[in-house]
N, C-alpha and C positions, 0 to 999 in steps of 0.2 A: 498590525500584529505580525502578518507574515508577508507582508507588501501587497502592494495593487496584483488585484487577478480582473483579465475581461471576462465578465460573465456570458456562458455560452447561449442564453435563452431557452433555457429548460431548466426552471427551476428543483427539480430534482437531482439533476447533475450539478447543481451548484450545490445547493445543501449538502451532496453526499461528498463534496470536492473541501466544503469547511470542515463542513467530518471528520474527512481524513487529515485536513491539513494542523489540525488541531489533536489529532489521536496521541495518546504515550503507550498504546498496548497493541500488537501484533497476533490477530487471534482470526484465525480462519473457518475456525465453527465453533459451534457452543463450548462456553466454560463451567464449569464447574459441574457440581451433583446432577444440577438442571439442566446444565446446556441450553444456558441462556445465550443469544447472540448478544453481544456488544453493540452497540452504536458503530463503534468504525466497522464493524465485520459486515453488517447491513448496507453499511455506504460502501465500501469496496466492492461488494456483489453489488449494486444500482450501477457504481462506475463501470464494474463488468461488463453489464446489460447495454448501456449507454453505449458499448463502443460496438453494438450491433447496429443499435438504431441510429446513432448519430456519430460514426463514427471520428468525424474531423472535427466535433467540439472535445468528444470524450478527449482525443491526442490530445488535443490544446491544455484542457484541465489538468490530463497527466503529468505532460511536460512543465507547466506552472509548478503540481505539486513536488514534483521531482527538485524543483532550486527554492521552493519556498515554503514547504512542510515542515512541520516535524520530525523528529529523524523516524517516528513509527511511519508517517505520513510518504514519506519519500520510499520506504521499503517497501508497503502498500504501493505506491507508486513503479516502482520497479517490480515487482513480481504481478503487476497489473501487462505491465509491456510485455511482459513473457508469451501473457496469450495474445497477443495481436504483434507483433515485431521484436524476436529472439534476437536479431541483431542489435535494435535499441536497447533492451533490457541489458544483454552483454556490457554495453557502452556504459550503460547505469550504475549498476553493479561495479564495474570496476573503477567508475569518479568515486561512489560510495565507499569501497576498499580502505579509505584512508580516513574515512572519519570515524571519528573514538566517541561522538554522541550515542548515549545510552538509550534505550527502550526496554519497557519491559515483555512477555512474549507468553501467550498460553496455551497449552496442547491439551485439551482434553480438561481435565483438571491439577494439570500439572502448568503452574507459572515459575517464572525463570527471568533475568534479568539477561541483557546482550548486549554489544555495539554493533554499531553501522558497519563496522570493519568485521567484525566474527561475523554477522551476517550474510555480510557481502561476498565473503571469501565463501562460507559454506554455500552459496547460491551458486557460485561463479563455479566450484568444485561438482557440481550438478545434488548437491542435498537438499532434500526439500521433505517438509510432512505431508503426510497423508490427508492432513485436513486442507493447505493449499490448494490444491486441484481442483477445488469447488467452485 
């Protein structure tokens, strides 16, 4: 479905890695009335964790999800590089600049439809939510 990945041996990190590679929604904390987390929002924060503990599988995962996600999957990905290598994320962000794959995105309980390109460009611009930083 989204090519061969080496799995890193930490089964958490791989789960949280299909997760993402598989996500269509962009949501950095709770949605809606509940402020429920999502599944990919759970796996993003493990991939966070993971590049504490391990961090040269975490990179490898990233870097997979980065050419073989989703286009949610690859944003997750690149705003994942932010916290550990601002200069990779840069690099991300602007290959993504040119892609017109859709995703959809949630703030609070406000969802919203985007491309990889509006994203990319408002990332690279320095805009980000309040709920990313988590």
């Amino acid at each position: 479905m989204f090519g061969m990945r080496k799995k890193s041996g930490d089964p958490e990190l791989d789960a949280a890695v299909r997760e993402l590679a598989g996500a269509d929604t962009v949501a950095f904390g709770g949605v809606g009335f509940a402020g429920t987390l999502l599944p990919a929002t759970e796996a993003y924060r493990r991939v966070g964790e993971a590049f504490a503990q391990r961090p040269r599988q975490a990179r490898e995962q990233v870097d997979w999800l980065l050419r073989h996600g989703s286009p949610a999957g690859r944003a997750y990905a690149a705003t994942l590089l932010e916290q550990v290598d601002p200069a990779a994320a840069r690099a991300a962000w602007t290959a993504l600049v040119d892609d017109d794959a859709e995703f959809t995105t949630f703030a609070g309980c406000t969802m919203g439809t985007t491309t990889l390109r509006g994203y990319a460009a408002d990332r690279l611009a320095g805009n980000r939510t309040d709920d990313d930083a988590r």
